[in-house]
DOFI-412525 format. One line per field, with one value per residue (C-alpha): residue in three letters; chain; x, y, z. Coordinates in steps of 0.2 Angstrom, whole numbers, always signed. Example, Ala and Ser with C-alpha at 12.3 -4.5 7.8 and 13.67 -1.06 7.14 Angstrom:
# DOFI-412525
dolo <- (ala,ser)
dopa <- (A,A)
xx <- (+62,+68)
yy <- (-22,-5)
zz <- (+39,+36)
# end
This chain:
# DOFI-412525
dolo <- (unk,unk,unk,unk,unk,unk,unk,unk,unk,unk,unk,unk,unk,unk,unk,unk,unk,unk,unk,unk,unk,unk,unk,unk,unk,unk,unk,unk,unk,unk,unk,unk,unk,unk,unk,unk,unk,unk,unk,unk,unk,unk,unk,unk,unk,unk,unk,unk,unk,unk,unk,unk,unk,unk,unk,unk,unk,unk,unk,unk,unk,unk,unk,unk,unk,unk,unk,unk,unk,unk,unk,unk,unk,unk,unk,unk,unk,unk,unk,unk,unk,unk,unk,unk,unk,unk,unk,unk,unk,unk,unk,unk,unk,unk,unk,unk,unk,unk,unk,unk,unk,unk,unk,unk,unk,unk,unk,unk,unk,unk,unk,unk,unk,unk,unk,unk,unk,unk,unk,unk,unk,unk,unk,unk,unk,unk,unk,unk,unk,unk,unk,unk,unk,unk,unk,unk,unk,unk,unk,unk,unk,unk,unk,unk,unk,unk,unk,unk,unk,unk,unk,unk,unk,unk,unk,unk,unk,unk,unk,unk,unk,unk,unk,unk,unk,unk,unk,unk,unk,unk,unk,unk,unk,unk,unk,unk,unk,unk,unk,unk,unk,unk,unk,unk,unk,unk,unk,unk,unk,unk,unk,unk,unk,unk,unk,unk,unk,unk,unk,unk,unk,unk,unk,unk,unk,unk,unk,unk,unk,unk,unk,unk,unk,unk,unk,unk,unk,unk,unk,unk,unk,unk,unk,unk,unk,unk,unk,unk,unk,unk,unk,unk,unk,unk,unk,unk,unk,unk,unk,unk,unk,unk,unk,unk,unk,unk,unk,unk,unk,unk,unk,unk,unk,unk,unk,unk,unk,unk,unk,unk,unk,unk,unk,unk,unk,unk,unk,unk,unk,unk,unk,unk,unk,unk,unk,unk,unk,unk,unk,unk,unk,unk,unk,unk,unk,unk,unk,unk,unk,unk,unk,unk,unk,unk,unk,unk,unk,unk,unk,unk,unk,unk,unk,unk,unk,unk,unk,unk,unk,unk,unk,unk,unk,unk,unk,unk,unk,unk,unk,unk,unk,unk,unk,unk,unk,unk,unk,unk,unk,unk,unk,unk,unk,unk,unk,unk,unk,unk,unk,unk,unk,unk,unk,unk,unk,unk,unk,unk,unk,unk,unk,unk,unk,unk,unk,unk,unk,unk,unk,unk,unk,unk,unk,unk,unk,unk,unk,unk,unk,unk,unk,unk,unk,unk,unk,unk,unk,unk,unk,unk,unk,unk,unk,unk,unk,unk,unk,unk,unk,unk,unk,unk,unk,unk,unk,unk,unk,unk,unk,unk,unk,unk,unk,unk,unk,unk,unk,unk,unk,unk,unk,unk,unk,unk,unk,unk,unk,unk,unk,unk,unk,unk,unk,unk,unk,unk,unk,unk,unk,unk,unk,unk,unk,unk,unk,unk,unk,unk,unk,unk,unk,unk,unk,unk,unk,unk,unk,unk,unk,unk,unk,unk,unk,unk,unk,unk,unk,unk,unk,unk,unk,unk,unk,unk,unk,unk,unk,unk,unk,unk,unk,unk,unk,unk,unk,unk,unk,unk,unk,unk,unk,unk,unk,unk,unk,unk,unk,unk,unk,unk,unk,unk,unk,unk,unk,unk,unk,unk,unk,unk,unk,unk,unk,unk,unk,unk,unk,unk,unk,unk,unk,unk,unk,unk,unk,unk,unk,unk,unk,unk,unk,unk,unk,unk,unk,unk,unk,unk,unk,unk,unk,unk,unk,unk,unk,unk,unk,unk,unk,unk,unk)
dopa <- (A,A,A,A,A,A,A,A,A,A,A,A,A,A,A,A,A,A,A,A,A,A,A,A,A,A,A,A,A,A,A,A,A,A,A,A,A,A,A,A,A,A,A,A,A,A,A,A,A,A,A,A,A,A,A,A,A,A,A,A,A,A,A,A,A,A,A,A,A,A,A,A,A,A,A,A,A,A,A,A,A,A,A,A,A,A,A,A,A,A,A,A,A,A,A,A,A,A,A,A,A,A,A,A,A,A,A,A,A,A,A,A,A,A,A,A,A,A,A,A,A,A,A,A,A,A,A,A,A,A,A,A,A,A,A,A,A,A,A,A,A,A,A,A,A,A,A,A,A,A,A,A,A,A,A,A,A,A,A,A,A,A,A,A,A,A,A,A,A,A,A,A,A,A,A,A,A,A,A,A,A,A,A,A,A,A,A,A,A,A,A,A,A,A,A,A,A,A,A,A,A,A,A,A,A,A,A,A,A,A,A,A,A,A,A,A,A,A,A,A,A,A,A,A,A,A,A,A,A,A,A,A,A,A,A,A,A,A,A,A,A,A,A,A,A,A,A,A,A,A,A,A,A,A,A,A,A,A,A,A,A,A,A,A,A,A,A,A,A,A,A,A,A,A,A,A,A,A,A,A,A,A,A,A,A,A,A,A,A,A,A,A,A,A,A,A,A,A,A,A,A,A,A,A,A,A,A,A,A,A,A,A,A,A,A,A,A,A,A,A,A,A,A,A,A,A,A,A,A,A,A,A,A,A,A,A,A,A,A,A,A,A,A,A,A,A,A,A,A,A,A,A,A,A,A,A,A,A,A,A,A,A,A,A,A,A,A,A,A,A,A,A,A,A,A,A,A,A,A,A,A,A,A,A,A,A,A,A,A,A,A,A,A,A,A,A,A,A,A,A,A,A,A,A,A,A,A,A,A,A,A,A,A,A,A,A,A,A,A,A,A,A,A,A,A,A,A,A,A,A,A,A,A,A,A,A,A,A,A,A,A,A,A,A,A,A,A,A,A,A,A,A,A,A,A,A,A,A,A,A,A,A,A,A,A,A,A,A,A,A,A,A,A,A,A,A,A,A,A,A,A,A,A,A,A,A,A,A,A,A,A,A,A,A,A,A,A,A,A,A,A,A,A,A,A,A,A,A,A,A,A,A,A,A,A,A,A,A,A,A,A,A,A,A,A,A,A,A,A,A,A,A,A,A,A,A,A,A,A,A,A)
xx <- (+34,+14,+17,+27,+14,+0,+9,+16,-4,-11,+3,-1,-19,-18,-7,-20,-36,-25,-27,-42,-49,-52,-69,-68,-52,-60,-74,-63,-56,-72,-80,-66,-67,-88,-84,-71,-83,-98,-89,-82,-101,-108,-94,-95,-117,-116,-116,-131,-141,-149,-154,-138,-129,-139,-137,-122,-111,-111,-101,-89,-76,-60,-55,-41,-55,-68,-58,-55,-73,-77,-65,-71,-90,-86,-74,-89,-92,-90,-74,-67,-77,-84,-72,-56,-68,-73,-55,-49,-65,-65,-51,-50,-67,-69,-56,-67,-77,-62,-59,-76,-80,-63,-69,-85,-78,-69,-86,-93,-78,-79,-97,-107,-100,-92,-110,-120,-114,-111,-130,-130,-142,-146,-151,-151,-170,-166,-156,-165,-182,-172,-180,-194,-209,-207,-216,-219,-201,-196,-207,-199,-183,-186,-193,-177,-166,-174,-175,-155,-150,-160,-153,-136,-141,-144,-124,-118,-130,-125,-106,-110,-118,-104,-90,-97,-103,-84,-78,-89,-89,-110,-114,-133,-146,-153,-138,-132,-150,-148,-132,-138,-153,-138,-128,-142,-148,-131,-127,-146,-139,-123,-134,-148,-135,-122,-128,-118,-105,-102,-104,-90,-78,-81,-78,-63,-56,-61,-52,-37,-38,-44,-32,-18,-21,-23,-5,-1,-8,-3,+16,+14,+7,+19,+34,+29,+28,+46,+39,+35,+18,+21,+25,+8,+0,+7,+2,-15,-18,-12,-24,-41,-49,-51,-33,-24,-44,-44,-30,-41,-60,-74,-74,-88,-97,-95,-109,-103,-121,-119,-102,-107,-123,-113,-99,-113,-119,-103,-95,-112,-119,-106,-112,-132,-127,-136,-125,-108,-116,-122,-105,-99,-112,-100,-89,-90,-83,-81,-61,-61,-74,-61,-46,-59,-60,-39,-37,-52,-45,-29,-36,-48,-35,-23,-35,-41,-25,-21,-35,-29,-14,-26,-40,-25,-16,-34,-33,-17,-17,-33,-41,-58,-64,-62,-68,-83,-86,-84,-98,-101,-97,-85,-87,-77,-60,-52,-53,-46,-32,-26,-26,-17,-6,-7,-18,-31,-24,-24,-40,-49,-41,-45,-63,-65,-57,-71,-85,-77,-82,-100,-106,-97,-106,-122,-123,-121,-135,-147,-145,-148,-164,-169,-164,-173,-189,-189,-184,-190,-207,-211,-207,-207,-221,-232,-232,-225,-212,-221,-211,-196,-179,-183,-197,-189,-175,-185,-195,-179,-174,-190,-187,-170,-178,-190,-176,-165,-180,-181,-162,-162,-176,-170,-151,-159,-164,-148,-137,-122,-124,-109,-111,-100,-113,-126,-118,-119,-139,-140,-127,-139,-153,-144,-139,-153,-166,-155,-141,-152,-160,-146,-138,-150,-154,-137,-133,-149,-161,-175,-174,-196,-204,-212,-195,-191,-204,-204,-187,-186,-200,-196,-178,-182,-196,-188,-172,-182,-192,-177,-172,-187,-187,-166,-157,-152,-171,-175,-172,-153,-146,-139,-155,-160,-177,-172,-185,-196,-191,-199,-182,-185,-174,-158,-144,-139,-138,-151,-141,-141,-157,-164,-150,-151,-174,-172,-161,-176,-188,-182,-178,-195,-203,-196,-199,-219,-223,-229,-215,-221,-202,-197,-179,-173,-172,-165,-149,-148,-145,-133,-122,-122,-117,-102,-96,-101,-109,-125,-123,-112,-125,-137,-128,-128,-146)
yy <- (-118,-120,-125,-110,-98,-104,-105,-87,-83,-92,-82,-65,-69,-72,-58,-49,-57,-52,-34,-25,-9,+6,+12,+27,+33,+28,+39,+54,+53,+53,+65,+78,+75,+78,+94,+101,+98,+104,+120,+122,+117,+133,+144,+139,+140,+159,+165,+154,+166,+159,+144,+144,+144,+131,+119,+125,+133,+146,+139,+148,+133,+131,+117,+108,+113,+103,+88,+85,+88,+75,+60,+64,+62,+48,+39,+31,+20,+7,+10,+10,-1,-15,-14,-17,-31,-39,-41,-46,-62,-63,-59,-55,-55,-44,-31,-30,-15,-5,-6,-5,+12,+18,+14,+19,+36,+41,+34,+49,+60,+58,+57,+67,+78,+93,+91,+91,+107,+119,+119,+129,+122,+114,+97,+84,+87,+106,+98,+82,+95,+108,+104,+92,+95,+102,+95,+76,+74,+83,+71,+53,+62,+67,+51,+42,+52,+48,+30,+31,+41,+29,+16,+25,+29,+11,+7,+23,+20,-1,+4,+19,+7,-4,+7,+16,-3,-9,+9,+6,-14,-12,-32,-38,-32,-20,-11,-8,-1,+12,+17,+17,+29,+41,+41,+47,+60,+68,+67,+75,+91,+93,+95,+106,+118,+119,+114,+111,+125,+115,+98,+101,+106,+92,+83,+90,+88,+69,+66,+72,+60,+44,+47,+50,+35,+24,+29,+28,+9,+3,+8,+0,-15,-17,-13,-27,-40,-33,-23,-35,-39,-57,-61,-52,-62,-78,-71,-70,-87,-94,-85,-87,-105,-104,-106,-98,-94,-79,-73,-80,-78,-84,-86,-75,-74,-92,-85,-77,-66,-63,-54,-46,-37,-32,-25,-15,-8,-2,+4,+15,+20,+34,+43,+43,+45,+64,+66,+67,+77,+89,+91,+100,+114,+121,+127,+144,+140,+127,+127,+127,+109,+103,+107,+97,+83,+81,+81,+70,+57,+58,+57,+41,+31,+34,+29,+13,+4,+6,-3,-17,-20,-15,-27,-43,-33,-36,-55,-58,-49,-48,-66,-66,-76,-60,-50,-58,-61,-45,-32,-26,-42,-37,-18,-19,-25,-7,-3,-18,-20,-3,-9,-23,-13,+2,-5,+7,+26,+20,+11,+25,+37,+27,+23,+42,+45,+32,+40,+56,+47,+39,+59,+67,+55,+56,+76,+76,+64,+71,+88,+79,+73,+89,+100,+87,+85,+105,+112,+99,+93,+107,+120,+116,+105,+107,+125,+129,+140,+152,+150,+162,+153,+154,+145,+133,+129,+130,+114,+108,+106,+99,+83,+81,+75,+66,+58,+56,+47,+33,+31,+26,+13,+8,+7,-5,-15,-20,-23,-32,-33,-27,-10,-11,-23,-10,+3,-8,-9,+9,+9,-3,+10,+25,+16,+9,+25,+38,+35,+31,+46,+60,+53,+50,+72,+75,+67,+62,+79,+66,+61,+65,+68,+52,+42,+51,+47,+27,+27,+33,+22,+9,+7,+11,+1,-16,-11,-12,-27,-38,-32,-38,-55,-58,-67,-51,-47,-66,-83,-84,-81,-67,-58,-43,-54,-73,-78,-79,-84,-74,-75,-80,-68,-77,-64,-53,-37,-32,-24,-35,-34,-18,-6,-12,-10,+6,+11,+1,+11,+27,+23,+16,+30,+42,+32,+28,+43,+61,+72,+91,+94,+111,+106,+125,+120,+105,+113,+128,+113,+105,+119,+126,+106,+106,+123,+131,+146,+156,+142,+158,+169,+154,+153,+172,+171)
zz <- (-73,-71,-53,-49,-57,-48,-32,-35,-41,-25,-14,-22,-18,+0,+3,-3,+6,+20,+20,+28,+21,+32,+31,+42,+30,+15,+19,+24,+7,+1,+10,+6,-13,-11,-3,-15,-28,-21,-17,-34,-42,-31,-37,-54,-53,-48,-66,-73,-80,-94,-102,-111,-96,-88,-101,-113,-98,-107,-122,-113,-114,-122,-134,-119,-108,-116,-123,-106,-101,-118,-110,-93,-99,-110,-98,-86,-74,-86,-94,-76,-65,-78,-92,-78,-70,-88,-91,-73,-75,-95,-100,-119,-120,-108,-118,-130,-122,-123,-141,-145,-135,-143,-159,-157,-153,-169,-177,-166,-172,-190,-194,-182,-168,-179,-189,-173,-167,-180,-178,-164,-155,-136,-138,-150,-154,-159,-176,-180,-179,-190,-207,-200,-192,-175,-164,-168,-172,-156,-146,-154,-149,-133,-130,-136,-126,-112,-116,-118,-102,-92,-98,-95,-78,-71,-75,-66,-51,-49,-50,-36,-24,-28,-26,-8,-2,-4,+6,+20,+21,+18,+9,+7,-7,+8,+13,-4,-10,+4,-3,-21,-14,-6,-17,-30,-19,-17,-36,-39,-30,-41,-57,-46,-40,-55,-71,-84,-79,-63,-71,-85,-71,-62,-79,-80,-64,-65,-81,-73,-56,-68,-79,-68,-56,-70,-75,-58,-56,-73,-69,-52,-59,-72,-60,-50,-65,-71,-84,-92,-100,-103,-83,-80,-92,-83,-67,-73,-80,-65,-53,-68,-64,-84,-85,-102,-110,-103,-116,-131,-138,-134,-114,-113,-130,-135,-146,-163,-166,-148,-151,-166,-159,-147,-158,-167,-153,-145,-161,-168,-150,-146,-161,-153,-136,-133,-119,-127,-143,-129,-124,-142,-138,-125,-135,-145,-162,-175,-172,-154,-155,-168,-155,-141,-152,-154,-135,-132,-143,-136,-118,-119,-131,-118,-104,-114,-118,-98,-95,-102,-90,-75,-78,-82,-64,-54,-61,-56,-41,-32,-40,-50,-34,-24,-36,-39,-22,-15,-11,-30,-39,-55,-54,-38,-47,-47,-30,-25,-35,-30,-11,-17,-22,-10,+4,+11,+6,-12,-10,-7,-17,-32,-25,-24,-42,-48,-38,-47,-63,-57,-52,-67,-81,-69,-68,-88,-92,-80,-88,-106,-101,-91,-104,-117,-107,-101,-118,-132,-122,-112,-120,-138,-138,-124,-126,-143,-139,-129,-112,-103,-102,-84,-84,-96,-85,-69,-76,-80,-64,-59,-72,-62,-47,-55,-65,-48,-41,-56,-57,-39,-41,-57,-48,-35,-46,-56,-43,-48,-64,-76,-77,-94,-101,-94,-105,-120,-119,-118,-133,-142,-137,-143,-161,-165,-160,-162,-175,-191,-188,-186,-202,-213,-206,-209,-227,-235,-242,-246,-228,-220,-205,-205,-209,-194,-183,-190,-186,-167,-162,-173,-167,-149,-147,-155,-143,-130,-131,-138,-120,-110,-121,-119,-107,-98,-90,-86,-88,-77,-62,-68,-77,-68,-65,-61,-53,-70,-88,-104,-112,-129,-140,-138,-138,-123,-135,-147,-158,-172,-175,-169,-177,-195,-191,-185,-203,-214,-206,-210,-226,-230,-219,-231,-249,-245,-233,-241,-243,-238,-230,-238,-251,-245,-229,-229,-240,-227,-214,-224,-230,-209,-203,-214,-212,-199,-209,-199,-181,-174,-176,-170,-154,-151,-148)
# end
């Protein structure tokens, strides 16, 4: 039986090797799909106005309008690219991401995103500053945010110069830094020209393709196999040099701490990623965020158990040998198992679905950390309020191209890497600098400005130094560095350490520092967060 599976794996493999991509289609597809967008990101751009229509659309949306925004936002590079590619190499270890990111959502759900909004407010900064002092808690949280959609960034970027390397046939560091620094320029217009009204359409439009090819694939896959999930099991144990590991624990984190920090990070980040939150700001009630929230949960647990049968269909199909040697490494698992399975039209069709993904997630972060930079910084800080919404959102765009500009470099640099376990350090970010301190605002009236502050830094500043000192910056051939060896924090994901730091911190910021926080104020936030009362008349303004 063994021989016939590997024959049948070795088979499947070669047919596949066989086939030859189409560069010229691929890019038709994905020139068409650029240019549908584009257009409907101008269309959608003629009625920003305001700052609230440059970085809320309005709040014009609908609840099925935004949950599938939400899943589109959500549903990044790295639950298509990295997440398929972790499973089709790692195998259960690899699936870990998707249950992590979908429990990480309802973690999100339940404790922060209802809360978040009925503030009324832009940006993440507008409601951790609500009953603090303005301007030094605005900064950490600016800072943080920024911190967090970098970090973000760098996965989208490395799966974009994947994806478009495999379209064309580009290999070699050179070729795919050039497509990295074209890909960024073209996703920089889609956030210059549409905002967030063109960006959540986009979203929306994107969630409908990834969702429906996924289905598409996952039935194709599963048709092949007989329907039946044990054949495709035994397909892919045949085709993994690591035999039946890859349907156990412990193939990639033979570590237990290592696994656990990145649990932590995963399951806690969602609810600090200021990207998603911004997403609840789009709507114009309480009700229509709750009605969001039901199809956005629908949408990515949907999404995520297909993953499951794609990443084990890429094993089987396309051969973690392939994969990994293809132009993109891992993230390049998806695209070729759907020209296994369709040769070169589904090929690109998928590829321009997952670009679809890469430009959607993209577009939201850069406006995060515009609008958190132009309206938290700039505006709010740097001079205190006194600035038009034009002006505000005219510096806004400004940051975007000096944000384009980093996440190009920063996508150079990180080629090849996972972009799933690129995610998870900006999880490890978000949780760690952000998490402690929207909850401890949320739920604790003794909570202080310098708990706060202690916090942000704290948590942020630990995160990234248990970075710099892992395994993932140098020390392997796999570190974004290998050339040198620092590594001296053992784990890949800082979590562990840095999450739990940044909730001490508050804590004992709050306990030892002064207390001048007005009690008033603090029970005004916490009445609005849980029901909504006076954010209607926030959002009005």
């Amino acid at each position: 039986m063994n021989e016939w599976l590997t024959t049948v794996g070795s088979s499947i493999s070669a047919a596949v090797v066989e086939i030859e991509s189409n560069p010229i289609l691929n890019m038709s597809i994905f020139a068409a799909f650029v240019a549908v967008t584009m257009f409907i990101v101008v269309r959608a751009s003629r009625n920003n106005r305001s700052a609230a229509d440059y970085y809320a659309g309005g709040r014009s949306f609908t609840g099925p309008q935004n949950g599938f925004a939400i899943s589109g936002d959500y549903l990044s590079a790295a639950s298509f690219l990295g997440i398929v590619g972790a499973i089709a190499v790692n195998g259960y270890d690899g699936f870990l991401y998707s249950i992590g990111f979908l429990v990480a959502w309802l973690v999100a759900l339940l404790l922060v995103a209802e809360l978040m909004r009925n503030t009324g407010k832009f940006t993440m900064a507008d409601v951790l500053s609500f009953r603090l002092k303005q301007r030094p808690v605005r900064m950490a949280a600016a800072l943080t945010t920024l911190a967090v959609c970098f970090f973000y960034l760098l996965a989208q970027m490395a799966g974009a110069g994947a994806l478009v390397s495999l379209l064309m046939g580009i290999d070699g560091a050179v070729g795919q830094s050039v497509v990295i620094a074209v890909v960024g320029v073209v996703m920089v217009l889609y956030v210059l020209v549409g905002g967030m009204k063109g960006t959540t359409w986009v979203q929306i439009i994107k969630a409908f393709l990834l969702i429906g090819g996924a289905l598409v694939m996952t039935i194709w896959v599963l048709a092949m196999h007989g329907f039946s999930i044990n054949t495709l099991l035994e397909s892919a144990v045949a085709a993994s040099e690591h035999g039946d590991k890859i349907l156990g624990p412990g193939l990639q984190y033979s570590n237990p701490l290592d696994f656990l920090s990145l649990a932590l990070a995963l399951v806690l980040g969602t609810a600090g990623l200021p990207h998603v939150l911004m997403r609840f700001y789009t709507v114009p009630t309480a009700k229509e965020a709750r009605r969001s929230v039901v199809w956005a949960i629908w949408l990515i647990g949907l999404f995520y158990l297909l993953s499951l049968v794609l990443g084990y269909g890429a094993g089987a199909m396309v051969g973690p040998e392939r994969i990994l040697g293809a132009p993109g490494g891992v993230n390049s698992a998806a695209p070729l198992l759907a020209e296994a399975l369709g040769g070169p039209v589904l090929m690109g069709f998928i590829s321009a679905v997952a670009f679809a993904t890469i430009l959607a997630v993209v577009a939201g972060l850069t406006i995060t950390a515009s609008a958190s930079f132009a309206h938290d910084i700039y505006a709010n800080v740097i001079k205190k309020g006194k600035v038009s919404g034009k002006g505000e959102v005219r510096v806004a765009r400004m940051t975007t191209l000096v944000i384009g500009a980093l996440a190009i470099v920063g996508g150079i640099g990180v080629q090849n890497q996972n972009v799933a376990f690129l995610v998870a350090l900006a999880f490890a970010v978000a949780a760690s600098a952000n998490l402690p301190t929207i909850l401890y605002s949320l739920f604790w009236r003794g909570f202080t400005t310098t708990g706060a502050v202690m916090s942000m830094y704290g948590g942020l500043g630990s995160a990234l130094l248990l970075i710099v000192l892992s395994p993932v910056f140098s020390g392997t051939e796999t570190s974004v560095f290998a050339d040198i060896d620092i590594a001296v924090f053992p784990l890949s994901n800082p979590g562990i350490i840095s999450i739990p730091l940044g909730f001490l911190l508050g804590f004992l910021g709050s306990v030892l520092g002064r207390r001048k926080e007005d009690p008033r104020i603090a029970a005004e936030m916490e009445v609005r967060a849980l029901t909504g009362h006076g954010a209607e008349k926030e959002v009005e303004h």
